[in-house]
N, CA, C and O of each residue as an XYZ file, in Angstrom:
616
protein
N      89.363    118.410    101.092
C      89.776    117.630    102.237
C      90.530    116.409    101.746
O      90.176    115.616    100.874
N      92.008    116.413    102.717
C      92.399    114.691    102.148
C      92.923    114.205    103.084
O      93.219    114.994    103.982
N      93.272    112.689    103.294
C      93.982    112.498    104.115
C      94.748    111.761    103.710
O      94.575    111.221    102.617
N      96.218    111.437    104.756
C      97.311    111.020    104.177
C      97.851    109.564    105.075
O      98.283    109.559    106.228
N      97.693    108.500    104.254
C      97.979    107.524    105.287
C      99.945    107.751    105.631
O     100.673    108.235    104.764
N     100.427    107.345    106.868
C     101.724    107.274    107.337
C     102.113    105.842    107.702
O     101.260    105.085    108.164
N     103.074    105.542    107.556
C     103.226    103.928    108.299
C     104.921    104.267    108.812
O     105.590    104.513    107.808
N     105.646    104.328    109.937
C     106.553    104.306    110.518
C     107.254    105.826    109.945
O     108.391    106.137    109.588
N     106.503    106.255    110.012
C     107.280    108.044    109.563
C     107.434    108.450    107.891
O     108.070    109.343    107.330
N     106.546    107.363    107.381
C     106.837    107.910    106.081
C     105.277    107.670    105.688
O     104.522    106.794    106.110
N     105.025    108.685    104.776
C     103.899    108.951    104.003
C     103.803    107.693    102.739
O     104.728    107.284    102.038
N     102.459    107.293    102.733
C     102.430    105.902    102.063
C     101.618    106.342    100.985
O     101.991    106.026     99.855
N     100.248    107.226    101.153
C      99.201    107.230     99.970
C      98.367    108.631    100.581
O      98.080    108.884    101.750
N      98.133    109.327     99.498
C      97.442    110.402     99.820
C      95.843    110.217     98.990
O      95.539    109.977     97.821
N      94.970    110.487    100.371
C      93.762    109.961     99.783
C      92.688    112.004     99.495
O      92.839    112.890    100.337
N      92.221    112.112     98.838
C      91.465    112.954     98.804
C      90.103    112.780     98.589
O      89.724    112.303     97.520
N      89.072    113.201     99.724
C      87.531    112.820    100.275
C      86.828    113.645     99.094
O      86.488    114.826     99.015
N      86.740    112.517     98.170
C      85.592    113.076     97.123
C      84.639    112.591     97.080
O      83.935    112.815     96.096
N      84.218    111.797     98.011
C      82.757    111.241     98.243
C      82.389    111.177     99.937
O      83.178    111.130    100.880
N      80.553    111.198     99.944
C      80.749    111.708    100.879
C      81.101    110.568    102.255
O      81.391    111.084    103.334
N      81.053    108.863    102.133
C      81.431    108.732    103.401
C      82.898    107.631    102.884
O      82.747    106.754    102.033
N      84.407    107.926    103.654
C      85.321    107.066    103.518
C      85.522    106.428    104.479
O      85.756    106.880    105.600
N      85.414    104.577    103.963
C      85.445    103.771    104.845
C      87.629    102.759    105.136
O      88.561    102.498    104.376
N      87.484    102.668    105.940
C      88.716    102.793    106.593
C      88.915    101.172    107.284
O      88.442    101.033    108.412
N      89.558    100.024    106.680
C      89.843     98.659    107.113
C      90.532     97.863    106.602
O      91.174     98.243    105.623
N      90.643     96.747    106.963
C      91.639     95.479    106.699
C      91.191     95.087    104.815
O      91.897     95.190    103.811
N      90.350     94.822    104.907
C      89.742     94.119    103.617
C      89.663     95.171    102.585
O      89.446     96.357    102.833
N      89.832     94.718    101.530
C      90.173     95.198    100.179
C      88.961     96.435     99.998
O      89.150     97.631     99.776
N      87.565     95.651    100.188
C      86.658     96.300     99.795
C      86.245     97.608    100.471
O      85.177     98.100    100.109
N      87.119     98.362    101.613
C      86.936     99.732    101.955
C      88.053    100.676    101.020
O      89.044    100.173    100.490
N      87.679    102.201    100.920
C      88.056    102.883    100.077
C      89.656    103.430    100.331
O      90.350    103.984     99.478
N      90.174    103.024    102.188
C      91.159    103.383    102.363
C      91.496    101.572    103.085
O      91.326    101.113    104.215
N      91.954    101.038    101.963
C      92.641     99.650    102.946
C      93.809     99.057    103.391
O      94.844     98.981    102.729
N      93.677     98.720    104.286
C      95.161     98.694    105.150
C      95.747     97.089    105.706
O      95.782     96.774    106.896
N      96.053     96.460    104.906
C      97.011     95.278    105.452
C      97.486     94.962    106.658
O      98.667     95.212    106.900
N      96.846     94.492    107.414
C      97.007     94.848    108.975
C      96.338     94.334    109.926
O      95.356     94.916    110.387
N      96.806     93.025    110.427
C      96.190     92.095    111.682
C      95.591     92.769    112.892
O      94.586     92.430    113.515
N      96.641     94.091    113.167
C      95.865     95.064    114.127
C      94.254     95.725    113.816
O      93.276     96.032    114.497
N      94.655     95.734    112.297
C      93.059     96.720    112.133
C      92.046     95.379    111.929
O      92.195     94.166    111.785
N      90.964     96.305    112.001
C      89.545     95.358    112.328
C      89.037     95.466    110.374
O      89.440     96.422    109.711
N      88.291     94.528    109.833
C      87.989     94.479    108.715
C      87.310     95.816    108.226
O      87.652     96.447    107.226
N      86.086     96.208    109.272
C      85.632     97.411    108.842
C      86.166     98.486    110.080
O      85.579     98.395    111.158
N      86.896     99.159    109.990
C      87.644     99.618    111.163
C      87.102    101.220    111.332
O      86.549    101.332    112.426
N      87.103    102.386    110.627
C      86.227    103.514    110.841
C      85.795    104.015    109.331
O      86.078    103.555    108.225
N      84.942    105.219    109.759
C      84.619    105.866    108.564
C      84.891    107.788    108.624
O      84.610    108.593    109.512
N      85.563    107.985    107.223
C      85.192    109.469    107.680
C      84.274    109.598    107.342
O      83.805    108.584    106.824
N      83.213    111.035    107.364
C      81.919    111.443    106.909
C      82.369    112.514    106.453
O      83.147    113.121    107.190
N      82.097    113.010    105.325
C      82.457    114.113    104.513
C      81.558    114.998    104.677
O      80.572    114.577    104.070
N      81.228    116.383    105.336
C      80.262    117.374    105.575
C      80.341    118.779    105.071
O      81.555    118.981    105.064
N      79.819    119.754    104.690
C      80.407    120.716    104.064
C      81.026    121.438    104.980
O      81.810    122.315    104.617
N      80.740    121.156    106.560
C      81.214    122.330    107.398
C      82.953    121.745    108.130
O      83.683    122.347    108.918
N      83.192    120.035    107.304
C      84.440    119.476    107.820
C      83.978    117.886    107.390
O      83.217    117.481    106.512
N      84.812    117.159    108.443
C      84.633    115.882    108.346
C      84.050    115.441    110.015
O      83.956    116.232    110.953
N      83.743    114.101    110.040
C      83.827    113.275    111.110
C      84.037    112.205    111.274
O      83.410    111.307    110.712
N      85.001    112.025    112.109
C      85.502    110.044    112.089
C      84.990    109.469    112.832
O      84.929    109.954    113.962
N      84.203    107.806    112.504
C      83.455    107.359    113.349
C      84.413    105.982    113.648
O      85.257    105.473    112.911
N      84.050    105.649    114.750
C      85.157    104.293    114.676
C      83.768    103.544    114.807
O      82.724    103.977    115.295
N      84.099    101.967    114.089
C      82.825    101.140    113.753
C      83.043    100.299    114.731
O      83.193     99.128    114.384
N      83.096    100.505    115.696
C      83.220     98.777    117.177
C      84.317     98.255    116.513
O      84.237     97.050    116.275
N      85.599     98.987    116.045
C      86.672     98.166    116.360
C      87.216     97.200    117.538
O      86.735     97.490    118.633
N      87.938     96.329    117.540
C      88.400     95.726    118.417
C      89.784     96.444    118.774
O      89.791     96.631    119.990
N      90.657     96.797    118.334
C      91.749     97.978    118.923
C      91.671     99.034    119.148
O      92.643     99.482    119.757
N      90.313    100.232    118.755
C      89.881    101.020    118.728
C      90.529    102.377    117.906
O      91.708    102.539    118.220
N      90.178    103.074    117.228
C      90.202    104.183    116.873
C      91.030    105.399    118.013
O      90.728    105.334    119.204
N      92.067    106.472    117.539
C      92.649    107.177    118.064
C      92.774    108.543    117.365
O      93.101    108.424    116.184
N      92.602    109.795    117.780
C      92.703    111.164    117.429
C      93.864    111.782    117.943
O      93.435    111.979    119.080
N      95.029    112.244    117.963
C      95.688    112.733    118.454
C      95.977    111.946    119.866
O      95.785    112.372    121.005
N      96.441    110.807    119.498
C      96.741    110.304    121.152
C      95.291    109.885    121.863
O      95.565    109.242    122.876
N      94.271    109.977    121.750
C      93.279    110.023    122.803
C      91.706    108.795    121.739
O      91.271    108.930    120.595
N      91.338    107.750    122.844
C      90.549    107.109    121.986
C      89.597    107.567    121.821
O      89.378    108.372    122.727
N      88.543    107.509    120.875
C      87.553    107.687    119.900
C      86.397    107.382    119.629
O      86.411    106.922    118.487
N      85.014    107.375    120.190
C      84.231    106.395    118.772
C      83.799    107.674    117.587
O      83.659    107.400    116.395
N      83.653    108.845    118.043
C      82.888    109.544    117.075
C      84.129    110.866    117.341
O      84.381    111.333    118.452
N      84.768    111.285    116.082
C      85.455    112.850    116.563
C      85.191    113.603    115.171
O      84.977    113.097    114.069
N      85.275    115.099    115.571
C      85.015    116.134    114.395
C      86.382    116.493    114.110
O      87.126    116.892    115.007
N      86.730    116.382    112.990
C      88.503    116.031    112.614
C      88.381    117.755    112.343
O      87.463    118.500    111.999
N      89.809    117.938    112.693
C      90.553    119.151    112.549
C      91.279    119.168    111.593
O      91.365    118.040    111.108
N      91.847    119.894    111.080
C      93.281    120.417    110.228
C      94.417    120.370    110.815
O      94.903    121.140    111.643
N      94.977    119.072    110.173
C      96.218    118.651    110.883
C      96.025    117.274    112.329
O      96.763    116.502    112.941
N      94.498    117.664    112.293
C      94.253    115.622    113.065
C      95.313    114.502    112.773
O      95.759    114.396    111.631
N      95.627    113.865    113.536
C      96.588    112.887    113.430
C      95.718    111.778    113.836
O      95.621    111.685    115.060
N      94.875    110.671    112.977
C      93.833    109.371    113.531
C      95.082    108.182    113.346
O      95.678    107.871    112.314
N      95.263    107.579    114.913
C      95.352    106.309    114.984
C      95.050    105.391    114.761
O      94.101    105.045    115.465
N      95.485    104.407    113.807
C      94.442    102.777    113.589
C      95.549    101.841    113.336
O      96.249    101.896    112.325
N      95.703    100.877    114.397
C      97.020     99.933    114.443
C      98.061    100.851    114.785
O      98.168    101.735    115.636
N      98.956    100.298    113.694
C     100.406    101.196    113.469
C     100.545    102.499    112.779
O     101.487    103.283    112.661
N      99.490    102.492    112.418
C      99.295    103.332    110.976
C      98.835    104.595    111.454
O      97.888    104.627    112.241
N      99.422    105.689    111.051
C      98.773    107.069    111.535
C      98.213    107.208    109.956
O      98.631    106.731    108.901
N      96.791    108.295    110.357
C      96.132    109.168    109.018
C      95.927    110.224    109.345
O      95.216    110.506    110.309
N      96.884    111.585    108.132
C      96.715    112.810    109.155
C      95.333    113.513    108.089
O      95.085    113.303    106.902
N      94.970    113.971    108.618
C      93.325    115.259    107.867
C      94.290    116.276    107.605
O      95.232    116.829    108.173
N      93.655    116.302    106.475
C      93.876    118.282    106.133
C      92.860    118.176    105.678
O      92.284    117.220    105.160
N      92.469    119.614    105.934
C      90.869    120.228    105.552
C      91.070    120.699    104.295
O      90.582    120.073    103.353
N      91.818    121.875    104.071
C      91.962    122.950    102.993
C      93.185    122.471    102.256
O      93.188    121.779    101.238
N      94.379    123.010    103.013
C      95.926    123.639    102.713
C      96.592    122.483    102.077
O      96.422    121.437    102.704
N      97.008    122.425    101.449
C      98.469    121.214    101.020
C      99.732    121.759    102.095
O     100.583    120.950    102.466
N      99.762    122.950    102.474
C     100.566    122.984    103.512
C     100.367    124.256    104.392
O     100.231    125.425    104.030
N     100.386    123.686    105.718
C      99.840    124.557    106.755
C     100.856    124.591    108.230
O     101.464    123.571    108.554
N     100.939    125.682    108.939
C     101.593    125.902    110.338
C     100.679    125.454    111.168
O      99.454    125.487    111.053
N     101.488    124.939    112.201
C     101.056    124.809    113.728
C     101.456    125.340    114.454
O     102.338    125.966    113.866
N     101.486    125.610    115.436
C     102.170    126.133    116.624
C     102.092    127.549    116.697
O     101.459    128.149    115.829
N     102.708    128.223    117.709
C     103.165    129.523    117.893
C     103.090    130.309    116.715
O     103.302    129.853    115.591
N     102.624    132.133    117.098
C     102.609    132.301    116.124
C     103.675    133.169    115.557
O     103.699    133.934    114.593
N     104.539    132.818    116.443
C     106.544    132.650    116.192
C     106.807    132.098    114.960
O     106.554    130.894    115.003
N     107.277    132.514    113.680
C     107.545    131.540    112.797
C     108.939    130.535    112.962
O     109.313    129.538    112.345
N     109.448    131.230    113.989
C     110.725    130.405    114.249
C     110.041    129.080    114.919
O     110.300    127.888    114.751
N     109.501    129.442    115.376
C     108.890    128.396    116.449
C     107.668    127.355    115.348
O     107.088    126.507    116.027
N     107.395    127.353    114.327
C     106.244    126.765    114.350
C     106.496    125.698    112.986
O     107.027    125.924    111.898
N     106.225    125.154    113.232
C     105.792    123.311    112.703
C     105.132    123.491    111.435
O     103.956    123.853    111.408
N     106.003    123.196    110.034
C     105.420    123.166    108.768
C     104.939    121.838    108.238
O     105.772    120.934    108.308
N     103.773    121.540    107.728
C     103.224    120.234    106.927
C     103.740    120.065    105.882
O     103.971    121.222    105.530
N     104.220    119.198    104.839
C     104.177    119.551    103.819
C     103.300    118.763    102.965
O     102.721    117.890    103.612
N     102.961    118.785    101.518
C     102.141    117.557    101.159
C     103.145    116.454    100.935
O     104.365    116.618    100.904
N     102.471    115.257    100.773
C     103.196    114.221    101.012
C     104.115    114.211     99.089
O     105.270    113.811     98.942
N     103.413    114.629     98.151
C     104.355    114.778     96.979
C     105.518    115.471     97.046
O     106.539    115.015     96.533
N     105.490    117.057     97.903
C     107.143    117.325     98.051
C     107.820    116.671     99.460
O     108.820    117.225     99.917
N     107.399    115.784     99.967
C     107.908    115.404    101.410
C     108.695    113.914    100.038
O     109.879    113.582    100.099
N     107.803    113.361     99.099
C     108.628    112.449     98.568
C     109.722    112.761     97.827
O     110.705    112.024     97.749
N     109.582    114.110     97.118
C     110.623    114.539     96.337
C     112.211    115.037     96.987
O     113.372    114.916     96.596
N     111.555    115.638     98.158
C     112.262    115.681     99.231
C     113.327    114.433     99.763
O     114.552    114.376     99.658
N     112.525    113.625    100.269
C     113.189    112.272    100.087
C     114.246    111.708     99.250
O     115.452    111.475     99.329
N     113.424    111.605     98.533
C     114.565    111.112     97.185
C     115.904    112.038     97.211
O     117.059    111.708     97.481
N     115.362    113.332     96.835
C     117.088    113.921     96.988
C     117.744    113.742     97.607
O     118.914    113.461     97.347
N     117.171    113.848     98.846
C     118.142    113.423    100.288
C     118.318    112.154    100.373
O     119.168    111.947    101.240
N     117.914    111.114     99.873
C     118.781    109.822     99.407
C     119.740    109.557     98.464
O     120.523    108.615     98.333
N     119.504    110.739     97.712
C     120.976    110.597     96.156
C     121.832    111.510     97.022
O     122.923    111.303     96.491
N     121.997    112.109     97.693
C     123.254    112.748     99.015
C     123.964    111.937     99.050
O     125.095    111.796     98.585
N     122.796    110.828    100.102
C     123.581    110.355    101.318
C     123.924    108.882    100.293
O     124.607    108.019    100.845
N     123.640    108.717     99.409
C     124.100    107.537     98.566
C     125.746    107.942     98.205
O     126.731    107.290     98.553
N     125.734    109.136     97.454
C     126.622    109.583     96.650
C     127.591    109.985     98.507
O     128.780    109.925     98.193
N     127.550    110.181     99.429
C     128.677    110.499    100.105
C     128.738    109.279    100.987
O     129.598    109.227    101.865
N     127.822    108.225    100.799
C     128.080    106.564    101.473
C     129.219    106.110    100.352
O     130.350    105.830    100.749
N     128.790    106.026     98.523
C     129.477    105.584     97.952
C     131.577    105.981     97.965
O     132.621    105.350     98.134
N     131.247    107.044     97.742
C     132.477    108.075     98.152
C     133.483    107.553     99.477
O     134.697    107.352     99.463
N     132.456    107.406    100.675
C     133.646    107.285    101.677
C     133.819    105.706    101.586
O     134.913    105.315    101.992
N     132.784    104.546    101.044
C     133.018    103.435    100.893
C     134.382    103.204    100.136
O     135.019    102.157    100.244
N     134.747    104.197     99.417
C     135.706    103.771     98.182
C     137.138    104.531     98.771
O     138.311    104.522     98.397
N     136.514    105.084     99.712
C     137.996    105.460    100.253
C     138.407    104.886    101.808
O     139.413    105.248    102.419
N     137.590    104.096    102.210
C     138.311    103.030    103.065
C     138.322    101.868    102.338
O     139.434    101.374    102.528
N     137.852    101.352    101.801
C     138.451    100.185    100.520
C     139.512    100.554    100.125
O     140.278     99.606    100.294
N     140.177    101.600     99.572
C     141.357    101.786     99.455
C     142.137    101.772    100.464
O     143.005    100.900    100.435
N     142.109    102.590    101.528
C     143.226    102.396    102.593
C     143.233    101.258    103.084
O     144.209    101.113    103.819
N     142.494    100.245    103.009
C     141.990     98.678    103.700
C     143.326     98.067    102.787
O     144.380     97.545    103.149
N     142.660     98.449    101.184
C     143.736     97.518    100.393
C     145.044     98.082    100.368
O     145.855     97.160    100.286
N     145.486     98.959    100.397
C     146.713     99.558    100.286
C     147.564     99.200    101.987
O     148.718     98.799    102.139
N     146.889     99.402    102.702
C     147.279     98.972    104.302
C     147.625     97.051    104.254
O     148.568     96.610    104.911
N     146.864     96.246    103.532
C     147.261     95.217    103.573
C     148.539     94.636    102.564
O     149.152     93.618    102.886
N     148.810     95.265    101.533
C     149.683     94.966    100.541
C     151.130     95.658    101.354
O     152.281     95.296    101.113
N     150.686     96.852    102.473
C     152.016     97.129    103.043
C     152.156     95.994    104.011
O     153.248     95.425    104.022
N     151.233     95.585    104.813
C     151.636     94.500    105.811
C     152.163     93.264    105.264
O     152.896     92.510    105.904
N     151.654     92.999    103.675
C     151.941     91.729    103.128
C     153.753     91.590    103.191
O     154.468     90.677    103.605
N     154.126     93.124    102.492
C     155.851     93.052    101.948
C     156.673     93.921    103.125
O     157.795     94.367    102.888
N     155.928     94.141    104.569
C     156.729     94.622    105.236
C     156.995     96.152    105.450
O     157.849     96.746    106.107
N     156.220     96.469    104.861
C     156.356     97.728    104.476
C     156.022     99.029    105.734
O     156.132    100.218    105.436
């Protein structure tokens, strides 16, 4: 079982539940901690069970969220999405990568782990670098070449 903290669509830290209870808050001293005026110091816990997990929310003051819907006690699924602040944490039980949806493969929703979602990343930033740099250098040129004609009349 692990879970994966998210902060604005990107995967931040992948935690894997090797003990049995993970505590979830503001302050340093929980095992998943999160920098964050929204979250409460001790904010939830998972419980590690052999038959799954369970998330408890501890009397937060913003409260705990499962898929959209608030919380104090839920039996996390595969592929759970827990709300706390800004911050999504998704569960996986088993898989490093698993389907949702339909059982259409056209149709259905792949996870990936958050190590090839970063590797992923990265490439697709040396792209879009290398074809930002590229077209940068070719309107810099027509910029400068367009002004040296306006300079002499041209």
């Amino acid at each position: 079982m692990r879970l994966v903290l998210r902060f604005d669509g990107q995967d931040v830290q992948e935690f894997v539940l090797d003990k049995k209870d993970i505590t979830i808050g503001r302050v340093a001293r929980n095992d998943i901690a999160i920098d964050n005026l929204a979250i409460s110091s001790h904010h939830a816990t998972v419980h590690a069970m052999e038959e799954g997990a369970v998330l408890e929310d501890m009397n937060s003051t913003n409260g705990t969220f499962v898929n959209d819907k608030k919380v104090t006690r839920h039996t996390l699924k595969d592929g759970d999405i827990i709300g706390i602040g800004k911050h999504q944490i998704l569960f996986f039980n088993n898989s490093a990568f698993s389907t949702a949806g339909s059982d259409d493969q056209s149709e259905a929703t792949v996870m990936m782990s958050s190590d090839f979602q970063q590797q992923l990343q990265q490439e697709l930033s040396k792209s879009k670098t290398a074809t930002r740099t590229t077209t940068r250098r070719v309107h810099k040129k027509k910029g400068f070449f367009a002004k040296i004609k306006e300079m002499f009349g041209f």
